[in-house]
ROSE-822461 format. One line per 3 residues: their letters; for each residue x, y, z of C-alpha. Coordinates in steps of 0.001 Angstrom, whole numbers, plus 524288, in hexadecimal, padded with zeros to 5 digits. Each point is the difference from the previous one (the first is absolute). Layout:
<atoms>
a) X:Y:Z ~ ...
</atoms>
This chain:
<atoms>
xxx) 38AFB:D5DAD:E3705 ~ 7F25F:8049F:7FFE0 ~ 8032A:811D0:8013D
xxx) 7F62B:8066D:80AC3 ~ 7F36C:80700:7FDEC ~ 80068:80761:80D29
xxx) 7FFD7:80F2B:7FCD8 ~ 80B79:808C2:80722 ~ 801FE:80CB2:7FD60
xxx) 80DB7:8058A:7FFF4 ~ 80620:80A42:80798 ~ 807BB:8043E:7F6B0
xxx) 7FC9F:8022E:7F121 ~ 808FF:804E7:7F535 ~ 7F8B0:80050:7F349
xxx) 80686:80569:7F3A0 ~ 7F5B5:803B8:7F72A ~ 807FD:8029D:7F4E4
xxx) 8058B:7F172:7FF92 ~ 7F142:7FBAB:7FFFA ~ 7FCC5:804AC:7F408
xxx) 806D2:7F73C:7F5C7 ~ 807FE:805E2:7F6C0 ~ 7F713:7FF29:7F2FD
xxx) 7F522:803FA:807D3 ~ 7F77D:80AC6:7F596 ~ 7FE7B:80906:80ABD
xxx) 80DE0:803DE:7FE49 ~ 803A1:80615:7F6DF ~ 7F1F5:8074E:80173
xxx) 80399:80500:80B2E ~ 80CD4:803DF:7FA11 ~ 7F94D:8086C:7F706
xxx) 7F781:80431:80B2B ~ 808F6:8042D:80835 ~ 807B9:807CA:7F4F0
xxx) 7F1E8:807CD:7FE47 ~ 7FCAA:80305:80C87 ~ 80DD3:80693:80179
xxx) 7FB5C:80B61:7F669 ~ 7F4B0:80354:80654 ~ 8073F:802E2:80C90
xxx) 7FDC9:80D3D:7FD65 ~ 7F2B8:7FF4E:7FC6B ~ 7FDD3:7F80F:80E19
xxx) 8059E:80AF7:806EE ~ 7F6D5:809FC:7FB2B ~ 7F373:7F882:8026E
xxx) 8065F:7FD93:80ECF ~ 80614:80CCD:801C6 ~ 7F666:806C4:80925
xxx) 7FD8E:7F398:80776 ~ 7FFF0:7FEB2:80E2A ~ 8006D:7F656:8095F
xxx) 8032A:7F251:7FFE6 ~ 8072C:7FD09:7F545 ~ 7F630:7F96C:7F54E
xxx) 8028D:7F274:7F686 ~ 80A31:801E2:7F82D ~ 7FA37:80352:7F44B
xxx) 8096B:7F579:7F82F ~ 7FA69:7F2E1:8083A ~ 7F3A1:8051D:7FDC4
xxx) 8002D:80031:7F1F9 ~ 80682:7F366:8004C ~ 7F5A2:7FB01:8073D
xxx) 7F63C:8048F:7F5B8 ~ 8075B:7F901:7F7BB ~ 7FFEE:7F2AE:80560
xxx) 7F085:802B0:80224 ~ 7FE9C:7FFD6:7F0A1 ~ 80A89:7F750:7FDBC
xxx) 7F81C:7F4F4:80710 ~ 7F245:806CF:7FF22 ~ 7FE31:80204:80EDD
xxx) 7F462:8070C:80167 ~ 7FF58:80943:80C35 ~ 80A63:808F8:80873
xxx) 7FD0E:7F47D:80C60 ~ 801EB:7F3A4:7F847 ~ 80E30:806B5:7FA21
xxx) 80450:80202:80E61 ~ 7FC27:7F180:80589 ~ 808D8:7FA96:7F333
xxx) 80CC5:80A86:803EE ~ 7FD8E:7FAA8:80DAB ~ 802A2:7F2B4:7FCDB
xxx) 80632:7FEEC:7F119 ~ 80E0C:801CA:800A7 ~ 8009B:802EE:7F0E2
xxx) 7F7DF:80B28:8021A ~ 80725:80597:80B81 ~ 80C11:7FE47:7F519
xxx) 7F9CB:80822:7F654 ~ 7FA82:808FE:8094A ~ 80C3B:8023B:806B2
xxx) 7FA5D:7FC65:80D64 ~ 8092F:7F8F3:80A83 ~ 7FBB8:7F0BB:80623
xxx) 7FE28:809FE:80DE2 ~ 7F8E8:80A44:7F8B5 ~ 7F22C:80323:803CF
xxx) 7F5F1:8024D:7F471 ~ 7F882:80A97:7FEC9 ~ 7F178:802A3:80550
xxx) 7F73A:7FEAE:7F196 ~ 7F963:80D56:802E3 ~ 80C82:807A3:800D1
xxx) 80493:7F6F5:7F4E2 ~ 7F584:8062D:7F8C4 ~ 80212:80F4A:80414
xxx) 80DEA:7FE51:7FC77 ~ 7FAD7:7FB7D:7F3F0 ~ 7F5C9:80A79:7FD15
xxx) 80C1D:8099B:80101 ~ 8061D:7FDEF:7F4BF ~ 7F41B:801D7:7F80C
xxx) 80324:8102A:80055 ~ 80F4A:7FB84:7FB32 ~ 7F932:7F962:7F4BC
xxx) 80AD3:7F58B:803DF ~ 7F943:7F583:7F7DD ~ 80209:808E5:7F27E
xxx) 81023:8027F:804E1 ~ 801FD:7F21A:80510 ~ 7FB66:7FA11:7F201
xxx) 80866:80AD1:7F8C3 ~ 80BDD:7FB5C:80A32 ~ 7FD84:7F2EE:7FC0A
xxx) 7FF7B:802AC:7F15C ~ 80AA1:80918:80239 ~ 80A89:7F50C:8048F
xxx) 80CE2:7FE9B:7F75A ~ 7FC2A:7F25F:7FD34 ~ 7F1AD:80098:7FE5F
xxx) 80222:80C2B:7F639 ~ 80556:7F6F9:7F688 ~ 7F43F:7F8D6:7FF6B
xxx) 7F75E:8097B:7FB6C ~ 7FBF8:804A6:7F23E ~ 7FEC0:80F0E:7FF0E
xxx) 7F972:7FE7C:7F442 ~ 7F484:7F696:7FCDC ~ 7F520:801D6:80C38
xxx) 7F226:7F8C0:801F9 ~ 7F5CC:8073A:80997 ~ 7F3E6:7F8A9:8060F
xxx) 7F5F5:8018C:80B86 ~ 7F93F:7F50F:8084B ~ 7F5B7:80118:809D4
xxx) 80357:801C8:80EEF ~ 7F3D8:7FD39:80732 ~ 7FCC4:80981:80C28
xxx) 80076:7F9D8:80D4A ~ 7F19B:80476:7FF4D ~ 7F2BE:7F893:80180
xxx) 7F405:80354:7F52E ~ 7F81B:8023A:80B6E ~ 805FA:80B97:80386
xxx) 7FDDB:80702:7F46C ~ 7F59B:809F3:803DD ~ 7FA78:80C86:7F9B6
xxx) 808DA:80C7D:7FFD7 ~ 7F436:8085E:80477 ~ 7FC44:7F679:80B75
xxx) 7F398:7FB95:7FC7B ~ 801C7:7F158:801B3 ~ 7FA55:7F787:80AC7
xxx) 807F4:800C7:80B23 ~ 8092E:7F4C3:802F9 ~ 7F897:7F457:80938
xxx) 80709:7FBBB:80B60 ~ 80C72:7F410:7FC32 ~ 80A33:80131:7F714
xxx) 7F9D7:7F7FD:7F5B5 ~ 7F1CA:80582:7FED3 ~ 7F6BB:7FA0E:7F3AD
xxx) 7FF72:80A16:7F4C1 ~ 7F7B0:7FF7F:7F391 ~ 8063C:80651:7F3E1
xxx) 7F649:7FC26:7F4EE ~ 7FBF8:80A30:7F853 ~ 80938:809ED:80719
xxx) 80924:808A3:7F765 ~ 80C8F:80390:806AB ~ 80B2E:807A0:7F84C
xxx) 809FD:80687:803C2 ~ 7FB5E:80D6B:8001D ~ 7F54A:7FDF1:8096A
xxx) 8035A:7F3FB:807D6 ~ 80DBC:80049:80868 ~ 80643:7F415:80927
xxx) 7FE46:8053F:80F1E ~ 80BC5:7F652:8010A ~ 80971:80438:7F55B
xxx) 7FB36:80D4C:7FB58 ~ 80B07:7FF5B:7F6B9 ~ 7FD29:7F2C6:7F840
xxx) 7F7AF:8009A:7F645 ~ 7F378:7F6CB:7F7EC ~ 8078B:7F9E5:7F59A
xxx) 7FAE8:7F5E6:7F50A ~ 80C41:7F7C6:7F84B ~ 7F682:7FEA9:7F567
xxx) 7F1B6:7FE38:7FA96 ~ 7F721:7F6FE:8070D ~ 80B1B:7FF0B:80B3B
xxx) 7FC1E:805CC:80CD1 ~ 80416:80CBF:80622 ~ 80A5A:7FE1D:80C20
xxx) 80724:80AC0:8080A ~ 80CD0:8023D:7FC32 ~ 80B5E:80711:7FB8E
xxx) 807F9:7FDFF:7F0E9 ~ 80E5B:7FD19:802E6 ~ 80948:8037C:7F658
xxx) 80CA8:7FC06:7FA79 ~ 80B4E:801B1:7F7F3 ~ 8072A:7F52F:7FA62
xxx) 80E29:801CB:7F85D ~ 7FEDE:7F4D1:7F5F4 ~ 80E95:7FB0E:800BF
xxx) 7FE37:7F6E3:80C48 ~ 7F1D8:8033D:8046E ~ 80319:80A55:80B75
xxx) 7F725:80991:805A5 ~ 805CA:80C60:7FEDC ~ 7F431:80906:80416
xxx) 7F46C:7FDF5:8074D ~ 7F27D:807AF:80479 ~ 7F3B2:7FDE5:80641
xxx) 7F314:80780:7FB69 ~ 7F102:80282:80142 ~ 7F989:7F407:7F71E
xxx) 7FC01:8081E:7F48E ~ 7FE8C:7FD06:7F250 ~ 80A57:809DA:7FC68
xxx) 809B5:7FCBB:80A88 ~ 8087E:7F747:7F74A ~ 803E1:807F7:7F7BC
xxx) 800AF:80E88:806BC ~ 809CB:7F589:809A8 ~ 80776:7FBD1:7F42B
xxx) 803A2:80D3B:7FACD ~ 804A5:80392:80D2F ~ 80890:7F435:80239
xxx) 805B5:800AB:7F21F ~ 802FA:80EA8:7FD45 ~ 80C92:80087:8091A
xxx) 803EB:7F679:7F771 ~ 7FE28:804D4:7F2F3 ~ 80930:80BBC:80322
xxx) 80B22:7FA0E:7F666 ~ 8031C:8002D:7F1D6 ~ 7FDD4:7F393:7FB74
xxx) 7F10D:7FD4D:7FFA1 ~ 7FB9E:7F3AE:8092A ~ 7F509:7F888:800BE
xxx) 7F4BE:7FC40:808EA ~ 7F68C:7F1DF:7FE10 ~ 7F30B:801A7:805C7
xxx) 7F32D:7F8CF:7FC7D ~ 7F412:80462:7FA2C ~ 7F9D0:805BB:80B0B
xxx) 8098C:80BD1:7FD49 ~ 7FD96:8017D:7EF99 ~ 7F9F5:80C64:80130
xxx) 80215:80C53:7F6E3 ~ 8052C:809B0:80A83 ~ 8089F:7F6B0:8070E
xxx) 80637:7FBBE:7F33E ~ 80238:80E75:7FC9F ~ 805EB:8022A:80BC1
xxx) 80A8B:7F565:8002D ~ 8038D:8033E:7F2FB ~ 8022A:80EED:80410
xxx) 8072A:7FB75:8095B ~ 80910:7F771:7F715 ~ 7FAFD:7F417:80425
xxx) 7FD10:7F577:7F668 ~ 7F1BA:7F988:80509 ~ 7FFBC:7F306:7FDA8
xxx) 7F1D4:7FED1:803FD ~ 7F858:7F397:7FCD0 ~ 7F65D:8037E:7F6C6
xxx) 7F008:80020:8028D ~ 7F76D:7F909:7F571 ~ 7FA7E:80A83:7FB68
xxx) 8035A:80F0C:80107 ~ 80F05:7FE96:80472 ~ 807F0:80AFC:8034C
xxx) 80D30:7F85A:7F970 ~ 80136:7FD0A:7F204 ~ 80C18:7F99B:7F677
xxx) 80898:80BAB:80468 ~ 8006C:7F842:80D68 ~ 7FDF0:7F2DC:7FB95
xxx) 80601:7FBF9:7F4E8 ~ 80DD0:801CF:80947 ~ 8078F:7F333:806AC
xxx) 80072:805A3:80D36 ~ 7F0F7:80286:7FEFD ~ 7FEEB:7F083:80005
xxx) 80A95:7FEFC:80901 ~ 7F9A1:809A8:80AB1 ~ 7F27E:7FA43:7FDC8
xxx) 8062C:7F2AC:806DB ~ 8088A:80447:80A70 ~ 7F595:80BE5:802E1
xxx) 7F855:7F2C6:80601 ~ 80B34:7FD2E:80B72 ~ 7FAD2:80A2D:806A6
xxx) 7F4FE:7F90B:8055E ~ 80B86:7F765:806CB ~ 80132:80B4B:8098F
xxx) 7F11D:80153:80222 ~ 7FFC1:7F1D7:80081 ~ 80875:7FD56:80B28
xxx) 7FBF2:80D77:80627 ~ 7F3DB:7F9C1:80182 ~ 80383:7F2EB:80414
xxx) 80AA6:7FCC8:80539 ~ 80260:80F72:806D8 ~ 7F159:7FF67:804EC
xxx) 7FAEF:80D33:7F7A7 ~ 7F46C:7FA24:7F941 ~ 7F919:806A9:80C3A
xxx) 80749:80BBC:807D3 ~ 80210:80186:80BF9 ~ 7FFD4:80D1B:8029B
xxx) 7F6AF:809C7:7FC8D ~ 7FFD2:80E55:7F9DE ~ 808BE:80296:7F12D
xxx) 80BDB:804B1:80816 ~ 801FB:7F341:80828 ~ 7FA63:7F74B:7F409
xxx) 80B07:8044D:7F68C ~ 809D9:7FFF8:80ADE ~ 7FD11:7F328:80173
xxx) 7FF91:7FD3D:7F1CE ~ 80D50:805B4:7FA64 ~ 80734:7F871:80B70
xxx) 7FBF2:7F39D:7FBF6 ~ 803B7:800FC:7F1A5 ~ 80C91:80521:80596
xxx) 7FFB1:7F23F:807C7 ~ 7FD16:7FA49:7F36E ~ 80A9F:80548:7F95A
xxx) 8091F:7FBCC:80A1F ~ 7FA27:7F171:8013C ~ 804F7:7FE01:7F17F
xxx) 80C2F:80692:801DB ~ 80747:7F2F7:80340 ~ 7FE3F:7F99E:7F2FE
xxx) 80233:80CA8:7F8D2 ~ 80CB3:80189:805CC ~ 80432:7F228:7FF3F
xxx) 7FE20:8007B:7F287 ~ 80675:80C56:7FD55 ~ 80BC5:7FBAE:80666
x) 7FFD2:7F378:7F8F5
</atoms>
């Protein structure tokens, strides 16, 4: 018998979400481990809400596991996020939003958001994560690899203008015709009117100069985790300034560790410093004039670092790609590296499955 194509809607509706996700589904035991996180920073939610009044805001716990599923599937804006919880019932799952449940408006969605920045929730919630009895096995608390990548600004060319005001005013439209030839702009005398805080950047020689911001990570060398992250300036000398700072809690031990970079950090005074600091630096070496010498190289784990030091660019990788960061979306350093720690911390968790699988196994 032929079944009916005629649409009627019921009365009635009783819709278990939990039975709709299948058992094996990856999202699981991610949100496991989410949920286990977000449970320690109770605390810190309560400060950042404690003087609020009124209605009562998003719970700070969908909302970050709403960010979530925006870099887990590389959904690019606050609105599109809320038209997939309306209708997905995996992400009203993970979420923790009923079938009933309204979604939220995308500009309070954002506010909510913009909260947490003074929390610095994005720092605690990748410690939390790293921080979980099971994920803590993972990690190596020796052998370390640091890197930065590019983050470009959610900034136009065009509106970099003179500091002092002297340019041509802007012509009526968004998209006016502008002739750079011949122009010099750096970044002591030219600013974006968009982004004030991204900066004229150049990945190399004969590459041109973008806005943006240097992202910067560090990677534990055991499984390929991202145990510390920061956004800076783009500067020449971000790198490595970043690198001391994300290593030297870590260095606080007896037994020396070590720390893989590439060559863009063999320089004299950042080699000195690791070393004080009882860090071995396995630093690829320049060509010519290289800060590291046999001491360094003629070692096992100097090998050893120089090809695992190389995962890192996994992270920036899918970052980039699949977690939509080749280009922000927000503006200003503060919002930028928000933005940025929380989705290696989303990294970190997308690989989780397999880790633990194989752990266990």
């Amino acid at each position: 018998m032929r079944g009916s194509d005629a649409v009627s809607g019921s009365l009635f509706s009783y819709v278990d979400l939990e039975s709709r996700v299948r058992s094996d589904h990856p999202l699981r035991p991610i949100r496991r481990i989410v949920n286990e996180a977000l449970l320690t920073l109770g605390a810190d939610f309560e400060a950042i809400y404690a003087a609020g009044v009124g209605r009562p805001s998003i719970p700070p716990e969908r909302l970050l596991r709403a960010l979530l599923l925006q870099a887990f599937y590389g959904i690019r804006s606050e609105r599109q996020i809320m038209e997939r919880l309306d209708y997905d019932l995996l992400f009203r799952w993970f979420v923790g939003l009923g079938v009933d449940d309204a979604v939220w408006d995308q500009t309070s969605f954002g506010k909510n958001r913009d909260r947490l920045l003074a929390g610095d929730v994005a720092h605690k919630f990748l410690a939390a994560v790293l921080a979980h009895p099971k994920v803590k096995r993972l990690l190596s608390t020796e052998h370390f690899s640091v890197d930065g990548t590019m983050i470009e600004a959610w900034a136009s060319m065009k509106s970099v203008r003179p500091k002092d005001g002297s340019g041509e005013p802007p012509a009526h439209g968004r998209n006016r015709e502008s002739d750079f030839h011949g122009e010099r702009r750096t970044n002591d005398t030219h600013q974006s009117t968009t982004d004030p805080d991204a900066r004229l950047y150049r990945k190399g020689a004969g590459r041109e100069a973008k806005l943006g911001f240097i992202g910067h990570a560090l990677m534990e060398n055991r499984h390929g985790l991202v145990v510390d992250a920061c956004l800076t300036g783009a500067d020449g000398h971000a790198e490595r300034i970043a690198a001391l700072h994300m290593i030297e809690p870590r260095a606080d031990r007896p037994r020396r560790i070590t720390l893989g970079t590439d060559k863009g950090y063999d320089a004299e005074d950042f080699v000195t410093e690791l070393r004080s600091l009882n860090v071995a630096p396995h630093v690829a070496t320049k060509i010519k004039g290289s800060a590291i010498d046999g001491r360094t190289t003629r070692h096992a784990g100097y090998k050893i670092s120089q090809v695992i030091r190389k995962r890192i660019e996994e992270a920036f990788g899918w970052a980039k790609a699949a977690a939509g960061l080749r280009k922000t979306r927000h503006r200003g350093l503060d919002r930028v590296g928000w933005q940025f720690t929380f989705t290696l911390a989303a990294y970190n968790l997308i690989r989780l499955p397999k880790l633990l699988a194989g752990a266990a196994s």
